[in-house]
N, C-alpha and C positions, 0 to 999 in steps of 0.2 A: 454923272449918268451918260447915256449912250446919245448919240444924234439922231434922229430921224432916219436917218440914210444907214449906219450903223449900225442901229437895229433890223429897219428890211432888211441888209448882208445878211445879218446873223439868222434872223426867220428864212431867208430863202437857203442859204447851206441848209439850216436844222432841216427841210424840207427832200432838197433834192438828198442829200447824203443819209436822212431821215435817221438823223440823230434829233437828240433831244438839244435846246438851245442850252442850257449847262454845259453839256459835253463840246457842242461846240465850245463856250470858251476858255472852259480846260484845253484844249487841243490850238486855242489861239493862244493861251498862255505858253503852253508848252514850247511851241515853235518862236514865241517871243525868247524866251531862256534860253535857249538852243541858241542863237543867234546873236545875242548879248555874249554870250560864254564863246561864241566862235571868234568873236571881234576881239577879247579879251587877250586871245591866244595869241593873235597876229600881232 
């Protein structure tokens, strides 16, 4: 599960950006993959 702290990020993005908190963590996944795959390269 998530931390305390983890969670408010994820509420305060869904909030300011006014996404739904799902979307945020598709978009936190995405950018995880993205970044994993760039390291990968080097």
């Amino acid at each position: 599960g998530l931390t305390d702290k983890q969670y408010e990020l994820v509420e305060k993005l869904a909030k300011e950006k006014g996404f739904s908190k799902s979307a945020i963590f598709v978009l936190a996944l995405e950018e995880y993959s993205r970044k994993e795959s760039e390291q990968k390269n080097k």
